[in-house]
C-alpha positions, 0 to 999 in steps of 0.5 A: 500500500502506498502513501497515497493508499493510506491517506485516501482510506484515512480520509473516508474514514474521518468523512464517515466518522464527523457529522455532516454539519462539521466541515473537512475541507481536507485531511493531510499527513504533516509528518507523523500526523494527521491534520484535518483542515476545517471551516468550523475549528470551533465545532471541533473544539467543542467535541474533544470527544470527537477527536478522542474517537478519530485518533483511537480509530487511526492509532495518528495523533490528530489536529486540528487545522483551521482552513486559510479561508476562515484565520482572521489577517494577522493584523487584525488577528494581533488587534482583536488578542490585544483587545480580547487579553486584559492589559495586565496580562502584560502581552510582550509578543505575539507569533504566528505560524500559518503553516500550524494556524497558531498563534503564540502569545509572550505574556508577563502574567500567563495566567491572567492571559489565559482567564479562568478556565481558559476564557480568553484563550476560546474567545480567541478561537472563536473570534480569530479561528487561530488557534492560541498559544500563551507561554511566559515572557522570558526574562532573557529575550534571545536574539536567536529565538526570535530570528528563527520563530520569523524566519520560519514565519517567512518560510510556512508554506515551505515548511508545510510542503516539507512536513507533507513530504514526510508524512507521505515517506513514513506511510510508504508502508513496509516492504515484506522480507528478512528483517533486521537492525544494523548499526554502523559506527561513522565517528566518536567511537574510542574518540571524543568528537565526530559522534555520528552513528548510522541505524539502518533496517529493511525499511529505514536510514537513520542517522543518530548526531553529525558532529565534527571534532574542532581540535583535528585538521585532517580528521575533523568529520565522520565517514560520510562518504564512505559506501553505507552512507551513499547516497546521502539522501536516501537517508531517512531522517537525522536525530540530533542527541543535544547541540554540541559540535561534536555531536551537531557541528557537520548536520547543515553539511547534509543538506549541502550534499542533497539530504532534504530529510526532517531533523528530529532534536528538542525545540531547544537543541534547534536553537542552540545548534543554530546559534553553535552553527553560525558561531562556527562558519564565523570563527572557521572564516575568521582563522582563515579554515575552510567553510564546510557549509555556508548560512543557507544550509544551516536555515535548511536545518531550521526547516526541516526540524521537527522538534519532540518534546521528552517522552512523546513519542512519534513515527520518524519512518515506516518501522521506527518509532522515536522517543526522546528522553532527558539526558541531563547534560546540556539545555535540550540534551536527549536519550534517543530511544527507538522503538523497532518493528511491531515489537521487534527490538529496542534501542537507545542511544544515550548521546552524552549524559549526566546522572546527577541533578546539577544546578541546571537540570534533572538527572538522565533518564534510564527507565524505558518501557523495553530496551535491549541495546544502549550506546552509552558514552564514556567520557570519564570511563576509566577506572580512575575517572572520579568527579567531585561532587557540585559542592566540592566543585564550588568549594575548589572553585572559591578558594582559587577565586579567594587566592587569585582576587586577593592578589589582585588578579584577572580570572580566566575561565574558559567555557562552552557557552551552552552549560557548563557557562551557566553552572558556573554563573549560578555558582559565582554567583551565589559565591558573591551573594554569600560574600565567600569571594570579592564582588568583582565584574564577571564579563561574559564574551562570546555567546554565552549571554545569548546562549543563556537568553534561550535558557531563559526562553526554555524554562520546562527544560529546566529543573525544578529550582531554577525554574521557579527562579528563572520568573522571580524579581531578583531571585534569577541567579543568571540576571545578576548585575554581577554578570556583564556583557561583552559586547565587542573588540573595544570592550574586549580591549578594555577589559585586558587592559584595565588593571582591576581584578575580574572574572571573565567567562569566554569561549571556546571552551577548549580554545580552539579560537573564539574570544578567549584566545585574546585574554589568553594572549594578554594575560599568559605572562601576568603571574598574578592571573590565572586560568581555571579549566572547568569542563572537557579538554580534548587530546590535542586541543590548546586547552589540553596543551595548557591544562597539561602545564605546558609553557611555551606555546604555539598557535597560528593566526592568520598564517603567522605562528606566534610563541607564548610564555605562559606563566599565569596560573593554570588551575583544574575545577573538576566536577562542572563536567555534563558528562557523567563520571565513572561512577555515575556511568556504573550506577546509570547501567546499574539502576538502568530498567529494564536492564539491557542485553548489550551495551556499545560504549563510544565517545570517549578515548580508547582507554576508557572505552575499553576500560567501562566495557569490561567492568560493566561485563564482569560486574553486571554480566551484560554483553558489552562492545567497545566499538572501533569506527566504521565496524558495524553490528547486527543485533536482529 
């Protein structure tokens, strides 16, 4: 049966199941759902009964979608929700999606914008027949966030034509034949950087992450040319586990070689990547490297995302279920979980994880309704991989703060601007409050004051704490008037010019260019200054170099080669890390349900991987695997 079979049988059984008096002026697959178009959306919404009935009937999620005829102009539409929402509701912005025929509404007060059992939110549909929205204004407004709600504004028929274009592929239908599940390793195994995986079955082409590993010139990207990936567009679909370059920093380089397929990563992974991905063709051109991809194909990306929130799950191809779980390690991060066949086989991909509440999010997730194989990596595998506690971390943390201030120094502290930037904001923080440290200016260069906006902008993503925090005057520990934007060359040159003690937070995180690099170069020499490493410093990374204690260094700018004496202090504060140690890895396996048949470990140095591969089978008695890239298993 093809697409077109299966969207014609599903329209005579929504025709013979809705009254004559409710219009379907048209049933259309928009990726893995189902939309009925209709010039009575408000009959709808009065019979939720009525959509209860046809869901279970098609075993499809079901919307409902107001015929264009009938959506009030945008215009008029911002003027009647103005009029129809009292004003101390405190309306901040209004969006629309017409390829949805939603509206969202930014309000100080959402409460008081939705009425009393949802009275201002019917009167809208009613009254605009869009269908409404209302999140809270966040307390950040993120530059990236609002570019990328217009531009998909812009592009809506598009993207409605790309949402129909995958729905027709995942009802293809399955063909008949020997079954099985096959996974082949294209980058980030025994290495950290390049994470790329390829799942592929009869029916289906899955890719899990496209990341590039920024400290490697010559073996920066995964085997994407090699005979399993070609042709690229036959690729099915992509899932991205979390924004990181490692594991996101190649994707637009799909669309560049003619994928035209949907990405599937939370809402917030979309634009966190986003802002990752533009940061990177700016600081390739800026270090004179060749451009991968250019802007175009990174607003390909934006297209074709189709953003999952945790636990939903949805049809991605004709034998594959998704389902995205949190993996606790940067805003957005997600376990994988596919669902196979009609119950055929189970499996995960754990993308990185941290299993331990942090200041920013709850723990990963390690429950599944059924799970036979997981890729877990392993980061800080090895036996002797121990993390401080987040309360030691910050002890550490404040007495090299204490020591460095008192002298009168300049603190420099390199930092990927999604995550571990925001830990250690919220730890300055409360340092300073707590007057445990000297109150100074803390500058934040690079992007780590946008990348904090979208936190603000995602607030569910969030734990508990900072969540009621993030809409607290006074209370949000990353609004502080502590925390200072740099936002420019001129700024940059004041700060390392000025003789005062500060705190600066720059990226990259493991200087591979960025701003950091014009501290590092001004500040080497000063004695009293010193450098705190905070998160992951990858073999043959400058930071590596750095964090190793070496004190001359080499580094190339602009075709020239320039030698640094370091002689500033170089300090380590393990336990920032969103990467789970080899504790949390053991008790993550451990309290895993149910517990897994096979385990595949990548994403760490090759010691590690083999190192957690072997305890975890000798402790726990699971099959394990440390896979080499570009070996390939069968499970099924």
């Amino acid at each position: 049966m093809t697409a077109e079979d299966v969207l014609r049988e599903i329209k005579g059984k929504v025709r013979a199941t809705v009254p004559p008096s409710i219009d379907v002026s048209n049933v259309e697959f928009e990726g893995a759902i189902v939309a009925l178009y209709t010039k009575h959306p408000d009959k709808f919404a009065d019979r939720d009964d009525l959509i209860k009935q046809l869901a279970k009937m098609l075993q499809k999620r079901i919307v409902i979608r107001p015929h264009p005829s009938v959506i009030t102009d945008e215009d008029k539409a911002e003027k009647e929700i103005n009029r129809i929402i009292p004003e101390e509701a405190e309306i901040t912005n209004i969006y629309f999606q017409p390829d949805m025929g939603e509206v969202t509404i930014e309000a100080v007060k959402p409460g008081v914008a939705i009425g009393k059992q949802g009275k201002y939110l019917n009167e809208i549909r009613k009254k605009i027949h869009w269908s409404p929205r209302i999140i809270r204004t966040p307390p950040l407004q993120s530059k990236t966030v609002k570019d990328i709600r217009g531009f998909l504004r812009l592009e809506s028929e598009s993207r409605k034509e790309i949402l129909r274009k995958v729905g027709r592929r995942l009802h293809r239908g399955i063909s008949e034949g020997e079954q099985y599940v096959r996974v082949t390793s294209l980058g980030g195994f025994r290495q950290v950087g390049r994470s790329c995986s390829l799942l592929t079955t009869q029916d289906s082409k899955i890719l899990i992450d496209v990341g590039v590993d920024v400290s490697s010139d010559k073996a920066g990207s995964p085997y994407l040319h090699f005979p399993e990936m070609l042709p690229i567009e036959k690729t099915d679909a992509v899932i991205i586990t979390h924004a990181h370059l490692d594991h996101a920093g190649l994707l637009p380089l799909l669309y560049k070689y003619g994928f035209d397929g949907p990405v599937y990563c939370t809402a917030p992974t979309r634009d966190m990547m986003t802002l990752l991905h533009m940061d990177y063709l700016k600081v390739a051109a800026a270090d004179a490297k060749k451009i991968p991809y250019s802007a175009e194909h990174v607003r390909e990306v934006i297209k074709h995302c189709i953003p999952l929130e945790y636990g939903n799950t949805t049809d991605i191809t004709p034998d594959i279920r998704l389902t995205l779980h949190n993996a606790g390690h940067i805003l957005g991060s997600s376990i994988a979980h596919f669902h196979i066949g009609e119950g055929l086989y189970n499996i995960a991909f754990s993308g990185d994880i941290k299993y331990e509440k942090t200041w920013l999010f709850n723990p990963a997730v390690n429950h599944f309704p059924r799970l036979e194989s997981i890729f877990v990596e392993s980061t800080y595998g090895g036996k002797d991989d121990f993390q401080p506690s987040r309360r030691e971390a910050t002890e550490h943390l404040k007495e090299l703060a204490k020591r460095c201030l008192s002298k009168n120094g300049k603190i420099l502290v390199p930092v990927f601007a999604v995550g571990r930037s925001q830990e250690v904001m919220i730890v300055l923080e409360q340092l300073m409050r707590d007057k445990a440290i000297p109150k100074v200016p803390i500058y934040l260069d690079g992007m780590i004051w946008e990348a904090t906006a979208i936190h603000t902008a995602y607030p569910e993503f969030l734990n508990s704490k900072l969540r009621a925090q993030t809409f607290q005057k006074g209370k949000n520990p990353l609004l502080s008037d502590v925390f200072v934007r740099v936002d420019g060359h001129e700024m940059r040159q004041k700060i390392i010019d000025d003789t005062e003690s500060c705190i600066v937070l720059a990226t990259s995180g493991m200087m591979v260019g960025g701003p950091i690099m014009e501290y590092f170069k001004a500040w080497a020499e000063n004695e009293k200054s010193m450098i705190v490493f905070v998160g992951y410093q990858a073999e043959g990374s400058l930071g590596r170099r750095i964090q190793k204690g070496w004190r001359d260094i080499h580094i190339t700018s602009g075709g020239n080669v320039q030698t640094i004496k370091v002689s500033m202090m170089i300090e380590t504060v393990d336990g920032f890390s969103g990467h789970s140690d080899r504790r949390q890895l053991m008790n993550f396996i451990n309290n895993m349900s149910p517990k897994p048949e096979r385990i595949i470990f990548g994403h760490g140095e090759e010691s590690k991987c083999l190192d957690i591969s072997s305890s975890v089978h000798k402790k726990y008695r699971i099959s394990t695997t440390a896979l080499k890239n570009l070996e390939t298993i069968r499970f099924v």
